[in-house]
N, C-alpha and C positions, 0 to 999 in steps of 0.2 A: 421740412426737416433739413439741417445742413448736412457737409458731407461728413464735415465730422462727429456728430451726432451718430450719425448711420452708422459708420466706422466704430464705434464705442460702443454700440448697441450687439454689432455684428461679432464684436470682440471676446461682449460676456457671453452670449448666445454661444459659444465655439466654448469657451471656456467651463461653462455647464454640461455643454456635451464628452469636453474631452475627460469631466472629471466624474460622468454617469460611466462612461466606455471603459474607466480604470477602475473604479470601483466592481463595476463587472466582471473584470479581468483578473481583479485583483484577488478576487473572492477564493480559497482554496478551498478543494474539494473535500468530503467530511474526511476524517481520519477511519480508517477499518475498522477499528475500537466504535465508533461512533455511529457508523452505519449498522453495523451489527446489532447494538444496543438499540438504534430506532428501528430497525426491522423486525427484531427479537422479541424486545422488552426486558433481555437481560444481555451481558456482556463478560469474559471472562479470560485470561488467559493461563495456558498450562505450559513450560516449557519442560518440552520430549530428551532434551541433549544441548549443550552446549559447551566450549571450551572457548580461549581466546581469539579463535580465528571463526568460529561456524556455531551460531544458535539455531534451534528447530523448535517450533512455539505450534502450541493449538489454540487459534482465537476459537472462543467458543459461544454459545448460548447455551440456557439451561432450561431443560425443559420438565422441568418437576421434580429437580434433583439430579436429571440426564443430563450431560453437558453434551452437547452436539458440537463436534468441530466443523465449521464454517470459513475460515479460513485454516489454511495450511501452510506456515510461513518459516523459509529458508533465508537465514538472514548471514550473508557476509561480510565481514566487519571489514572497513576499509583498515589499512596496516597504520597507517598516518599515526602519532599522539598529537592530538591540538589539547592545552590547558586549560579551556576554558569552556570544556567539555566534560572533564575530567568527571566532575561528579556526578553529572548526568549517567555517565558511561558506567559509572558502578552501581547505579542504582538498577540500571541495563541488566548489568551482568548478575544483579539481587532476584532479579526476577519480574522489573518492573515492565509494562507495556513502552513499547519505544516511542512510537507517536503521540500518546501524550504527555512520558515525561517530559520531552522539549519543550511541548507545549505549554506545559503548565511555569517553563520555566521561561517563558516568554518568546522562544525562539521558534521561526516560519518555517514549515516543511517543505519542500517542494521533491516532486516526484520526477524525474524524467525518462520517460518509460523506451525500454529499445523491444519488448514482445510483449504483444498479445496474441494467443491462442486458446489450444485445447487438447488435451490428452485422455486416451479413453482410459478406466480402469477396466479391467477384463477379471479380475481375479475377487470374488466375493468373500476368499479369507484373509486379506491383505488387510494389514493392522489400519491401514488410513480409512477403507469402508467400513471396518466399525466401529473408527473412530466419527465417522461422520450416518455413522446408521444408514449408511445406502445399500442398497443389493444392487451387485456388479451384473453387468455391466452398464458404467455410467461416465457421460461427457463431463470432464472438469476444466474448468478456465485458469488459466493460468497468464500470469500478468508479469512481466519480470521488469527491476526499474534501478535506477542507482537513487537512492536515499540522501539527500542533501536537506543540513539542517542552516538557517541561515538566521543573521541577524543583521544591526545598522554594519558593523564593522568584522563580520566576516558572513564565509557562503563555504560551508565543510563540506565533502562527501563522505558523509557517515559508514554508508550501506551498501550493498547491492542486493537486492530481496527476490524473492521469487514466491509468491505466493500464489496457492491451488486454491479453489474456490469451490463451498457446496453447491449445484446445482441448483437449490431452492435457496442460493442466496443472492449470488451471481453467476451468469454467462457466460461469455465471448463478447456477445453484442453488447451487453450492458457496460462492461467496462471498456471497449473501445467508446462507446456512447462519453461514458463520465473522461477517460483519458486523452482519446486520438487511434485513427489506426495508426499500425508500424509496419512497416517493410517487412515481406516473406522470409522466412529463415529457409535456410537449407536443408535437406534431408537428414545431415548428420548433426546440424546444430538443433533440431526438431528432437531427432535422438538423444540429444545430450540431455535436456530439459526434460525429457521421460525419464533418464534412466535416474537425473537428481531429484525427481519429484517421488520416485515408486521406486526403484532399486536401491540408491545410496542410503547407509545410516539406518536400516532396517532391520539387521541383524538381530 
């Protein structure tokens, strides 16, 4: 075999692999919407509140007509206007699911997560435990990420989210599993993320 034979052989061989390793990488993980529905067998969303600045959403399942909230989603709108967004953003604002409107509109989600934790609920009349039919006291995972929608010619920061998770749907572990861990928060930033998941907007 000559050398440059070798050398061309060695080439593709790197070149197969570099395009299995992207493809790998490339892959985004399912949408909440999408995980819900294949866990479930159904998927739904309710929105609790909303104005231009802060949406509050129950991702749901239904379970015989019972919606169970399974995700808990605090979403804050980045302040930005981009145009070409624009109608996406009112269908947003109509009530639609966020992850897959983009998606359906061709556009790439990407998440970049700064906390994952857990917050206990202690209080079993608290509207989120019968929103999720738990009897308190129960560990909730909470995931918090800034929401970036991208395409060939731009990369937006849509969001910054904070979503609670039902226990029998996700973790702690499961979602640093599917995300990454992140760096310890502080006692008072640990606080801050309790009082916006359970105190704020509850009135």
């Amino acid at each position: 075999m000559t050398p440059r034979l070798r050398i061309n052989r060695l080439s593709i061989a790197l070149a197969f692999l570099a395009a299995a390793v992207s493809a790998c990488t490339a892959r985004p993980a399912l949408l909440n919407s999408e995980r819900i529905e294949q866990q479930f067998g159904s998927y739904g969303v309710t929105i609790l509140s909303q104005d231009s600045a802060v949406r509050r959403t129950s991702l749901y399942s239904d379970d015989s007509g019972h919606p169970i909230c399974r995700t808990y989603a605090i979403v804050q709108y980045a302040r930005s206007e981009y145009p070409e967004i624009h109608s996406i953003h009112s269908d947003v604002l109509a009530g639609a699911s966020i992850g897959s409107s983009f998606s359906e509109k061709g556009w790439s989600i990407r998440k970049e997560t700064t906390h994952i934790g857990s917050i206990e609920l202690k209080d079993p009349a608290h509207p989120l435990a019968s929103m999720m039919q738990l009897d308190a006291p129960a560990i909730l995972a909470t995931h918090v990420y800034d929401f970036h929608v991208v395409n060939a010619s731009a990369d937006i920061h849509y969001a910054t989210i904070v979503e609670t998770h039902h226990p029998q749907y996700l973790d702690a572990a499961q979602v640093i599993e599917i995300y990454g861990a992140t760096d310890e928060l502080t006692a008072a930033e640990k606080h801050g993320i309790y009082k916006l998941v359970l105190l704020d907007h509850w009135d």
